[in-house]
N, CA, C and O of each residue as an XYZ file, in Angstrom:
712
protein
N      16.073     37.432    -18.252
C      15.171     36.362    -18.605
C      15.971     35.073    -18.723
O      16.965     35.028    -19.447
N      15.435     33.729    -17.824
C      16.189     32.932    -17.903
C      16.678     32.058    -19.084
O      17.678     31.348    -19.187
N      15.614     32.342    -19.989
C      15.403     31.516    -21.713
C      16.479     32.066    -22.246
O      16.913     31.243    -23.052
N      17.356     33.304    -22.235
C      17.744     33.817    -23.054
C      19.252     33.482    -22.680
O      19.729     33.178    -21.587
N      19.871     33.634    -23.950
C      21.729     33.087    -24.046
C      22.034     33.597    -23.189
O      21.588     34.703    -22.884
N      23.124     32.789    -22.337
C      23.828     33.735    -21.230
C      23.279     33.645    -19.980
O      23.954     34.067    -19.040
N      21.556     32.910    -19.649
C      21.304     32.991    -18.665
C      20.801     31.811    -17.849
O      20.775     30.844    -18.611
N      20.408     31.481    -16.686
C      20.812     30.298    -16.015
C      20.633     29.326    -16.702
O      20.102     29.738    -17.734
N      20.770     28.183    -16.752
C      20.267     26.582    -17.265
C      19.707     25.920    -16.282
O      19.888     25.847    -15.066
N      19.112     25.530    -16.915
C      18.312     24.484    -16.308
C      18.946     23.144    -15.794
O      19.664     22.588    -16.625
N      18.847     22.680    -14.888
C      19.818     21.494    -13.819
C      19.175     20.335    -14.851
O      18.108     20.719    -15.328
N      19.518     19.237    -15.220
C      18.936     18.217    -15.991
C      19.129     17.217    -15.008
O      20.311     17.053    -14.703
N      18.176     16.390    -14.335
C      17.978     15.564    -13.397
C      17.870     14.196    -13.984
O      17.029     14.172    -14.883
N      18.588     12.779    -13.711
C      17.791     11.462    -14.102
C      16.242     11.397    -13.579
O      15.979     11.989    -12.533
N      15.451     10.860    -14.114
C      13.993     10.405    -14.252
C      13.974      9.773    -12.773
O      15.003      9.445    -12.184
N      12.964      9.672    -12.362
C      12.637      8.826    -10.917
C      12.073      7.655    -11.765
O      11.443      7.496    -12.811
N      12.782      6.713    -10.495
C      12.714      5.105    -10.711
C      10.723      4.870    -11.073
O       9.712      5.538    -10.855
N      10.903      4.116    -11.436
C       9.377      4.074    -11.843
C       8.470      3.399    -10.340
O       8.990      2.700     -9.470
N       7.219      3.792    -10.381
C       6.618      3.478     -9.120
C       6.435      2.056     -9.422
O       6.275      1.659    -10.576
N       6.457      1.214     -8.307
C       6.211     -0.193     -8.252
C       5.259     -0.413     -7.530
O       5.171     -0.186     -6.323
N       3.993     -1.164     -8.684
C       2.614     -1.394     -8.335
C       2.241     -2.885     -8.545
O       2.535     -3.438     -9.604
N       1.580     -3.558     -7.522
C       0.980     -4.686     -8.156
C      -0.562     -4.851     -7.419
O      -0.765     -4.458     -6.270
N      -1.297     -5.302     -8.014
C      -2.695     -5.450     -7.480
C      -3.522     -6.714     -7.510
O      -3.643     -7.212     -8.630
N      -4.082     -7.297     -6.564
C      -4.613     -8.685     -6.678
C      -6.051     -8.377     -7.048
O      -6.289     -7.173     -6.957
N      -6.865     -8.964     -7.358
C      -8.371     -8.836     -7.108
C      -8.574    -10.533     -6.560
O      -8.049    -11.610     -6.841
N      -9.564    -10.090     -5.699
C      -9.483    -11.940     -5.168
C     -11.196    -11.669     -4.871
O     -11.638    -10.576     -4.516
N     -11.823    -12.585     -5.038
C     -13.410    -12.612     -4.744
C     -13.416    -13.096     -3.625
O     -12.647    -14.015     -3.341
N     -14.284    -12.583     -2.747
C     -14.420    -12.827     -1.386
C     -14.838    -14.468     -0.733
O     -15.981    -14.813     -1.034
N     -14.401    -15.022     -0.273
C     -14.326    -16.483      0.316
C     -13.534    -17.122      1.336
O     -12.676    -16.449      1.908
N     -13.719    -18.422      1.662
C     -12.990    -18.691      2.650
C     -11.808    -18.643      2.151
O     -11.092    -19.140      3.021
N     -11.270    -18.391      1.412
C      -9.647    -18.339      0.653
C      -9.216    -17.052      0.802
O      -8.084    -16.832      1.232
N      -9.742    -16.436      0.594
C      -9.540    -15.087      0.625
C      -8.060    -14.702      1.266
O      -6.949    -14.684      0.736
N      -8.464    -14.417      2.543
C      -7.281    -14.136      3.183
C      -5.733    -14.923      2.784
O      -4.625    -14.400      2.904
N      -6.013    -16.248      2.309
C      -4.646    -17.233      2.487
C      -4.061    -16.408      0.921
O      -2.873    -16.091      0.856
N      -5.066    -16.100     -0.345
C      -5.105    -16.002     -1.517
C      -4.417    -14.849     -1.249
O      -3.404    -14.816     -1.948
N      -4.530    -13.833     -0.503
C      -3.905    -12.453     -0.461
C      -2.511    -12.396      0.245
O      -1.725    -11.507     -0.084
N      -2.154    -13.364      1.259
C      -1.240    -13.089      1.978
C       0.152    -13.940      0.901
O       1.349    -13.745      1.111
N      -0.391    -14.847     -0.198
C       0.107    -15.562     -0.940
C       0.602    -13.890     -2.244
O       1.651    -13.259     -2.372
N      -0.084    -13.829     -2.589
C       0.203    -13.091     -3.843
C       0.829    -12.232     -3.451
O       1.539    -11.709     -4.310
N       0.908    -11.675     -2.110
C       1.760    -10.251     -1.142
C       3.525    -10.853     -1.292
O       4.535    -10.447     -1.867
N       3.209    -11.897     -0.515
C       4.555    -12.360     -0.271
C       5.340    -13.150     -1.817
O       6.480    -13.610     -1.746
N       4.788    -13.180     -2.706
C       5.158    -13.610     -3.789
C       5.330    -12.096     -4.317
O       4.459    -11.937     -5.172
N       5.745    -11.453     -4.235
C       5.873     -9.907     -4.657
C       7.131     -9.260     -3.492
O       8.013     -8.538     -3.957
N       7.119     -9.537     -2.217
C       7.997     -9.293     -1.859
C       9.570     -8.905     -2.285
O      10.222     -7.863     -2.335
N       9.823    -10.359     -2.572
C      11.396    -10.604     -3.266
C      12.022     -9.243     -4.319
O      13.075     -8.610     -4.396
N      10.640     -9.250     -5.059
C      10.976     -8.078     -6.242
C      11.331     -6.710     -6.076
O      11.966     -6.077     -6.920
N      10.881     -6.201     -4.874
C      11.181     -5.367     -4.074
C      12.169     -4.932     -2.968
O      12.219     -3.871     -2.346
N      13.212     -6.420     -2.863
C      14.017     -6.667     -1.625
C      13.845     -6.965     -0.656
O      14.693     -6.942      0.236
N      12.435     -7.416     -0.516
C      12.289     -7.398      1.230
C      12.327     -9.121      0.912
O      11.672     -9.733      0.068
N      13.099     -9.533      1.670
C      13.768    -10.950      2.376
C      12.120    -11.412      2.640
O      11.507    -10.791      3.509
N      11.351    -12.607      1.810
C      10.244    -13.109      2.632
C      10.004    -13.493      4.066
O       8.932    -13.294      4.637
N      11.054    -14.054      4.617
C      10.793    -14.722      6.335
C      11.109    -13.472      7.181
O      11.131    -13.648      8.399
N      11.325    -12.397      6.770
C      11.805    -11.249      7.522
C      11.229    -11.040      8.732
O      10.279    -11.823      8.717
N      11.218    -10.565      9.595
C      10.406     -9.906     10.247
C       9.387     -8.564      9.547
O       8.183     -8.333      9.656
N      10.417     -7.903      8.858
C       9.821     -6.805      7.818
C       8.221     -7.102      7.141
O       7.204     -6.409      7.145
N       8.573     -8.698      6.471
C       7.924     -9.190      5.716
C       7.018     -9.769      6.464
O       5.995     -9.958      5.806
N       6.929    -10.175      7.664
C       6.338    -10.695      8.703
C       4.953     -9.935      9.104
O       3.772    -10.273      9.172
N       5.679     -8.755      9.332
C       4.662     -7.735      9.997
C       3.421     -7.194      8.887
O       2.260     -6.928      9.199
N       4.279     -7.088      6.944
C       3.564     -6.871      6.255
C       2.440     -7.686      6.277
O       1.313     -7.461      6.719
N       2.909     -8.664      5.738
C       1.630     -9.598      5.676
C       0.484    -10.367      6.631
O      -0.568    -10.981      6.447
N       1.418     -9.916      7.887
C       0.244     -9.828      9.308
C      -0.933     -9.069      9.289
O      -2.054     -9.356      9.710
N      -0.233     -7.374      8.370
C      -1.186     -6.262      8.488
C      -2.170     -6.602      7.071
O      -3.347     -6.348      6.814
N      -1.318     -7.148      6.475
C      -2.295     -7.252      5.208
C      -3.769     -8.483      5.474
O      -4.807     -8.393      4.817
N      -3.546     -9.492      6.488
C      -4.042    -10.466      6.460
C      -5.512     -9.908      7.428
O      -6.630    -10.412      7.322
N      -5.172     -8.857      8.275
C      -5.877     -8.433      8.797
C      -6.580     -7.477      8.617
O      -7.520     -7.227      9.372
N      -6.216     -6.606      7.389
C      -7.169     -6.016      6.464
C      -7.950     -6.201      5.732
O      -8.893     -5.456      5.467
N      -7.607     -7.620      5.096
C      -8.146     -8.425      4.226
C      -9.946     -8.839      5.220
O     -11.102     -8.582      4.884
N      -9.353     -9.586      6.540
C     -10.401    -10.125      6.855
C     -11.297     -9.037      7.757
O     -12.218     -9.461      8.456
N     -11.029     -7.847      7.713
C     -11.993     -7.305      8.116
C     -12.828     -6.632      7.218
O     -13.866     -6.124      7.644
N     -12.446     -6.535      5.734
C     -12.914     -6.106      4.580
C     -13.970     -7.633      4.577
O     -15.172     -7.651      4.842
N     -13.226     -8.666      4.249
C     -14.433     -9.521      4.733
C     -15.704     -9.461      5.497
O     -16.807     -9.744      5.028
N     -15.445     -9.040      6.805
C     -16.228     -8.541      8.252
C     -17.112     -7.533      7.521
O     -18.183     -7.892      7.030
N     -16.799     -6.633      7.467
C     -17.193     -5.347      7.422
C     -18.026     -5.128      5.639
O     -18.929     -4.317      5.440
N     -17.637     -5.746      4.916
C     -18.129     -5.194      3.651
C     -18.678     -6.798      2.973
O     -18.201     -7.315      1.963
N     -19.639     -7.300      3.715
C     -19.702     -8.922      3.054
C     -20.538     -8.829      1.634
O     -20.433     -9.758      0.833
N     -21.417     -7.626      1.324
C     -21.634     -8.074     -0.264
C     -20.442     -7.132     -1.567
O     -20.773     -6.896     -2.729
N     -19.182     -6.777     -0.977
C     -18.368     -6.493     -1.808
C     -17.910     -8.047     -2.538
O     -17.757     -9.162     -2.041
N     -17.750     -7.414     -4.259
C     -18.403     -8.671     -5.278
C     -16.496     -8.935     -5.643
O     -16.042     -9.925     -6.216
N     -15.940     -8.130     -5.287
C     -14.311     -8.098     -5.200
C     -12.967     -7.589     -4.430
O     -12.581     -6.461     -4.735
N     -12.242     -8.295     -3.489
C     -11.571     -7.586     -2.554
C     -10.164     -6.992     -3.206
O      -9.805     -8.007     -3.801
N      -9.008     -5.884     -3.514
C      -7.821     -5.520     -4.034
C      -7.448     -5.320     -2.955
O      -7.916     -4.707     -1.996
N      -6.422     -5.955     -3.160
C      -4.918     -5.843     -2.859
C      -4.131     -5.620     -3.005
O      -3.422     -6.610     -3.187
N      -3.320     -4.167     -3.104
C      -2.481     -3.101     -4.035
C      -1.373     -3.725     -2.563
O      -1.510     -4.128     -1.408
N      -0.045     -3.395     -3.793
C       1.232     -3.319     -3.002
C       1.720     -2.128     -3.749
O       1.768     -2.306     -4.966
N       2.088     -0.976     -3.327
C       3.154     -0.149     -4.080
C       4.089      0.506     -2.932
O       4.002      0.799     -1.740
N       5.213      0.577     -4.186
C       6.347      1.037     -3.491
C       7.191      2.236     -4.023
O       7.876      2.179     -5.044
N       7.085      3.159     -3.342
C       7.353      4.577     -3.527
C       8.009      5.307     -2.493
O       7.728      5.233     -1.297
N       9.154      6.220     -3.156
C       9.428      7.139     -1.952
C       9.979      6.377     -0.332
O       9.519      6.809      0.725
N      10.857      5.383     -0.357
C      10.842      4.957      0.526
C      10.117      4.276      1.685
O      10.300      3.784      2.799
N       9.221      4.529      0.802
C       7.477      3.457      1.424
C       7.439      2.143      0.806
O       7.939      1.790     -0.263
N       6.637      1.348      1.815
C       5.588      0.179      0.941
C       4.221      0.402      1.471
O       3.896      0.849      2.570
N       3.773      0.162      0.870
C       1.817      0.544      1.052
C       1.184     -0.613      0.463
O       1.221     -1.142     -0.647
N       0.496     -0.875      1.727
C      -0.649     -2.263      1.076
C      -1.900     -1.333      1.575
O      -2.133     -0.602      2.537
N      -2.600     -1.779      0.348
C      -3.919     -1.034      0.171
C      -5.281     -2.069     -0.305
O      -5.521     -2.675     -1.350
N      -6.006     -1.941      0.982
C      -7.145     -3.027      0.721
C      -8.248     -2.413      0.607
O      -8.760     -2.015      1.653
N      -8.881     -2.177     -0.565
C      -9.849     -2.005     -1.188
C     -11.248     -2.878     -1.133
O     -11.123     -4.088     -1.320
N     -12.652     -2.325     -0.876
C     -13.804     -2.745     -0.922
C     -14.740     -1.921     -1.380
O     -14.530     -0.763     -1.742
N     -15.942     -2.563     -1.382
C     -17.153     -1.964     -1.793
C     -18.004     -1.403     -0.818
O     -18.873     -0.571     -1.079
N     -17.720     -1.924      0.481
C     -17.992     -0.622      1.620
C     -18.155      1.123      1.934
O     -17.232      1.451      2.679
N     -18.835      2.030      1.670
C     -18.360      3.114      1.415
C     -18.108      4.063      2.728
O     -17.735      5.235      2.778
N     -18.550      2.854      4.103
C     -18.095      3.632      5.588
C     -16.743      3.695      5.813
O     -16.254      2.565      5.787
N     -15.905      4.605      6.033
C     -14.813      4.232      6.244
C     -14.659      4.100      7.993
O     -15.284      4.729      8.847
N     -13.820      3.271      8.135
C     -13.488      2.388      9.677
C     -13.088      3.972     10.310
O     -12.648      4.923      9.664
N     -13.377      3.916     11.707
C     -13.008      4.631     12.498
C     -11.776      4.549     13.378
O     -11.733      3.871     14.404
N     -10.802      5.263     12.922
C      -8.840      5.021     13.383
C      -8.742      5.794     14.916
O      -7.706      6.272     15.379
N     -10.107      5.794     15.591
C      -9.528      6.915     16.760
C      -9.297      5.528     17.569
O      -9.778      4.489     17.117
N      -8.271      5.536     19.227
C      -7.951      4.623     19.681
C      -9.250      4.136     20.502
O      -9.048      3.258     21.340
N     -10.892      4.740     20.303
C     -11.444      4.100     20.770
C     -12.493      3.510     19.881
O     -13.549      3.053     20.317
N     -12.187      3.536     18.720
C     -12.931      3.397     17.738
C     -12.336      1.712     17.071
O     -13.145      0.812     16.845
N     -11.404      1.611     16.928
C     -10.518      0.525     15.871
C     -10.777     -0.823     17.340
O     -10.766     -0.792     18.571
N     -10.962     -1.748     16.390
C     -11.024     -3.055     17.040
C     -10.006     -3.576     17.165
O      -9.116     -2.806     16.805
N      -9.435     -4.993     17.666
C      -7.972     -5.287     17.762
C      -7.433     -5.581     16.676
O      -6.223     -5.402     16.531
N      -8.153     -6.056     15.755
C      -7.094     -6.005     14.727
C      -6.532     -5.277     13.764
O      -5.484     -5.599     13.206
N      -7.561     -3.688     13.372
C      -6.921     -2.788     13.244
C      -6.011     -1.908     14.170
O      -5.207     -1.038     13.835
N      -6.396     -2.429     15.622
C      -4.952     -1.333     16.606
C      -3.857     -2.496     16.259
O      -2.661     -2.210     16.205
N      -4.251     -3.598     16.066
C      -2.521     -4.577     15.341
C      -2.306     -3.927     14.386
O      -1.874     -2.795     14.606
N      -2.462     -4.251     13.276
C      -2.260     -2.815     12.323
C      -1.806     -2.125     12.533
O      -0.642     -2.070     12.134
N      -2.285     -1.177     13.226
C      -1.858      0.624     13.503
C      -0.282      0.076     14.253
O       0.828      0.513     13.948
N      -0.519     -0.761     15.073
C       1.005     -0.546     15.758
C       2.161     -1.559     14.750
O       3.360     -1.279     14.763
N       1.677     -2.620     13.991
C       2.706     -2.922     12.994
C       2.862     -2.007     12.145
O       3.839     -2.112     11.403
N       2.046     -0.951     12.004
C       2.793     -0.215     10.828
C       3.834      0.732     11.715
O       4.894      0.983     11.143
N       3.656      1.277     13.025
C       4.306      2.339     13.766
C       5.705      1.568     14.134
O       6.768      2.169     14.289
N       5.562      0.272     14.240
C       6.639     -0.443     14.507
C       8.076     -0.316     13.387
O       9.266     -0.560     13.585
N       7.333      0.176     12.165
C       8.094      0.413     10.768
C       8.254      1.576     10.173
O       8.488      1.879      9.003
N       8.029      2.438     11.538
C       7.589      3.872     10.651
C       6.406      4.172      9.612
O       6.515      4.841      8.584
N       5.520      3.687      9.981
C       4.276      4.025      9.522
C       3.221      4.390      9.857
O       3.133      5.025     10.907
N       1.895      4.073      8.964
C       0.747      4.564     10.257
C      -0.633      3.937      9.170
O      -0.375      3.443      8.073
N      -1.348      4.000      9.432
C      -3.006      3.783      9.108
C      -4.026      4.786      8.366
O      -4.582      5.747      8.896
N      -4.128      4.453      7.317
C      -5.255      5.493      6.760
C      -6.416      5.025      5.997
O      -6.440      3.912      5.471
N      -7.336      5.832      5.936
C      -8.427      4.979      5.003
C      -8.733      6.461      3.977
O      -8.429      7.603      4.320
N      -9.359      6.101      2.754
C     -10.020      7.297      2.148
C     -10.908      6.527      1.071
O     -10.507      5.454      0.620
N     -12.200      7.123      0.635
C     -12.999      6.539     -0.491
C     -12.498      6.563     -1.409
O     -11.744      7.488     -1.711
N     -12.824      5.223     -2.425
C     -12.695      4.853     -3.547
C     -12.498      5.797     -4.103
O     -12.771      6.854     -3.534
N     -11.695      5.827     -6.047
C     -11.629      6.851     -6.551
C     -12.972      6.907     -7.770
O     -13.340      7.910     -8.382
N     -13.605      5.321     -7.890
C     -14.503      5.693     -8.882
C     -15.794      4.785     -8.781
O     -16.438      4.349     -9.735
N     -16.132      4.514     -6.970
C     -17.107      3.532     -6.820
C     -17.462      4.067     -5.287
O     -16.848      4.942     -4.676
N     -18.419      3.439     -4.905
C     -19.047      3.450     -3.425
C     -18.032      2.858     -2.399
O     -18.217      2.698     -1.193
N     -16.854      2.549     -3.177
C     -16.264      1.884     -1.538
C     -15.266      2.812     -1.233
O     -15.061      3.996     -1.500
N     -14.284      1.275     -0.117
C     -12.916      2.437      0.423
C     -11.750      2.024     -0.003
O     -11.563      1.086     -0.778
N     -10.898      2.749      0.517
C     -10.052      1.666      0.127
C      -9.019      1.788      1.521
O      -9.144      2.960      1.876
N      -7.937      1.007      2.581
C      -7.801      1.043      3.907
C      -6.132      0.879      3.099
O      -5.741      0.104      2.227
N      -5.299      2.209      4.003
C      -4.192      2.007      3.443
C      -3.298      1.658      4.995
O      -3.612      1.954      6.147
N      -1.987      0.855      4.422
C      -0.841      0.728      5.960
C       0.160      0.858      4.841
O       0.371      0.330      3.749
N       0.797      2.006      5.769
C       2.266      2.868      5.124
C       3.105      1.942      6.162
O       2.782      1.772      7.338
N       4.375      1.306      5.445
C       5.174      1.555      6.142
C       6.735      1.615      5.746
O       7.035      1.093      4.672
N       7.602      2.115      6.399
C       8.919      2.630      6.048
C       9.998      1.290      5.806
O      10.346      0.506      6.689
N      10.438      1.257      4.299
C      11.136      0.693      4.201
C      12.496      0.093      4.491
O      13.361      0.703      3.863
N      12.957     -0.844      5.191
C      14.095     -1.317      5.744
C      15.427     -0.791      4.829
O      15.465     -0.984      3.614
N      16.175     -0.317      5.340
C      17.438      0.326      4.510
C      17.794     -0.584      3.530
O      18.072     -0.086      2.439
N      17.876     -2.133      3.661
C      18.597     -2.473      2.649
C      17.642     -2.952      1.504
O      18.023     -3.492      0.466
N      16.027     -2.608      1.929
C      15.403     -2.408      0.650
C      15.484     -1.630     -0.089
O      15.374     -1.773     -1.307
N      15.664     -0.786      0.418
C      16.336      0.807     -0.445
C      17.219      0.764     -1.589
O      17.163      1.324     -2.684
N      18.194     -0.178     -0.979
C      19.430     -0.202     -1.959
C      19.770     -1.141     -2.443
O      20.694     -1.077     -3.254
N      19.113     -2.474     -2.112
C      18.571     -3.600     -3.192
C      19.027     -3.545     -4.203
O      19.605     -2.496     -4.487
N      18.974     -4.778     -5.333
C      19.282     -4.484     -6.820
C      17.469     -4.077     -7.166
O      17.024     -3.165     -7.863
N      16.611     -5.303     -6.259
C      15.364     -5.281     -6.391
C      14.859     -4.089     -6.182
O      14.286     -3.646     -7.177
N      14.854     -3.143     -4.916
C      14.661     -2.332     -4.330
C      14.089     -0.921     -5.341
O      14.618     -0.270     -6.242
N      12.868     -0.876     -4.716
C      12.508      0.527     -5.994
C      11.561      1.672     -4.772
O      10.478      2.246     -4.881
N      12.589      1.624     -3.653
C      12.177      2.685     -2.630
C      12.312      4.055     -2.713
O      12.105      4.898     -1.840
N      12.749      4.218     -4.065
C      13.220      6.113     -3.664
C      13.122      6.850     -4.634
O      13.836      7.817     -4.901
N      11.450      6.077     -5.735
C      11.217      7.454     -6.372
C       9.745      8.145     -5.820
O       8.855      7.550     -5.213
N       9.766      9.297     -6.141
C       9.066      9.948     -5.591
C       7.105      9.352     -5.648
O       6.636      9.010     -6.734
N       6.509      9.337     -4.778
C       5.020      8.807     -4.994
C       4.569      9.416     -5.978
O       5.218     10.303     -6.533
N       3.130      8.965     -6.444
C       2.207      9.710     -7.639
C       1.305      8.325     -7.328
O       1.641      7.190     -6.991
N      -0.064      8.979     -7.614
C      -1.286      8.180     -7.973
C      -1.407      7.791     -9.074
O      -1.354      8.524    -10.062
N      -1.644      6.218     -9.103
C      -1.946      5.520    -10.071
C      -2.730      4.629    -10.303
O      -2.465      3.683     -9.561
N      -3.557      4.420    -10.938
C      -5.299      4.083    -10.476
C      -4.628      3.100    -10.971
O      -3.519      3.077    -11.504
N      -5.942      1.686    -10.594
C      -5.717      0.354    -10.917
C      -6.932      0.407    -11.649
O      -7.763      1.299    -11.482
N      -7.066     -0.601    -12.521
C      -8.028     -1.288    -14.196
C      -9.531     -0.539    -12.869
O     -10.210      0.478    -13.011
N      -9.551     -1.688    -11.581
C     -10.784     -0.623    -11.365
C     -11.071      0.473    -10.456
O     -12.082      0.547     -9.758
N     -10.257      1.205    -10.495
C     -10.054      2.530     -9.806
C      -9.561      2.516     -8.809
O      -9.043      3.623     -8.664
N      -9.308      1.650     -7.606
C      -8.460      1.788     -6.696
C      -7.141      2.412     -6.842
O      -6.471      2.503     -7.870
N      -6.889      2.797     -5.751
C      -5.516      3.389     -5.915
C      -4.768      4.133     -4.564
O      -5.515      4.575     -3.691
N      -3.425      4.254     -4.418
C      -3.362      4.548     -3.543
C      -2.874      6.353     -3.879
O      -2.267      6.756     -4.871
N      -3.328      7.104     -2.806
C      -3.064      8.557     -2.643
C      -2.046      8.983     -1.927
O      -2.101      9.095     -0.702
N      -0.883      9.295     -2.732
C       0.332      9.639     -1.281
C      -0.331     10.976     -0.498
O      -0.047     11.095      0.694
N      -1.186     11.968     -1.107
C      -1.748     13.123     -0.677
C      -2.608     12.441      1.179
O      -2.619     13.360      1.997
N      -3.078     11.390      1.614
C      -3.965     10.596      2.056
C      -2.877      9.894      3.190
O      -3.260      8.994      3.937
């Protein structure tokens, strides 16, 4: 029996870095998009990723274009989120609505600016997902993508503890399971 004197121990591991979450809520308007791609890239730094990057480039391309199709697609959603988290060697922007169809990711289904998307995230080691809300009628549209090595090892850098779900004030959230 392992409990008992004499028999294995248990390995004692440091704690994983804490997950790094931030979330916008922005009400839908002609601002919208500029309001989201602003609060993204003002979050960057904290994380390591160099703002003018290309890295950072592509993020907030994909984010800008999630944003405005959540616009498109969900026009009486009364609030748009904008989750950034960073986990596990990921960053994940996650755009949340009150829509409860989720977009169709087959290559004949996605319009151009979700196949921009799909291929900025593949460009980074990533990819495209959507799944419903965790505590409302909508969705929420996730882009994974793989963090640049020297975000990793950053002072900023909080790429390499393991994912976990963590709901936001209004239930959004992102699912590493998803």
């Amino acid at each position: 029996m392992p409990w008992r004197r004499g028999g294995p121990r248990a390995v004692v591991e440091p704690a994983p870095r804490a997950l790094r979450r931030h979330v916008a809520s922005l009400p839908p308007g002609p601002e919208t998009v500029r309001r989201a791609r602003e609060a993204l890239t003002g979050q960057l730094p904290a994380i390591g990723v160099a703002p003018r990057s290309a890295f950072a480039d592509a993020v907030v391309l994909a984010t800008s274009e999630l944003v405005a199709n959540a616009l498109r697609h969900a026009p009486h959603t009364p609030v748009i989120d904008v989750g950034l988290t960073v986990a596990a060697g990921q960053l994940v922007v996650g755009v949340a609505d009150a829509e409860p169809r989720l977009p169709d990711l087959s290559e004949e289904g996605m319009g151009a600016g979700l196949r921009l998307v799909t291929e900025l995230a593949a460009d980074h080691g990533g990819a495209v997902g959507a799944e419903p809300a965790v505590d409302h009628d909508g969705k929420i549209v996730l882009v994974r993508f793989g963090l640049p090595a020297e975000s990793r090892t950053s002072p900023g850098g909080h790429g390499t503890s393991p994912g976990s779900y963590e709901p936001t004030p209004r239930g959004y959230g992102t699912n590493p399971r998803g």
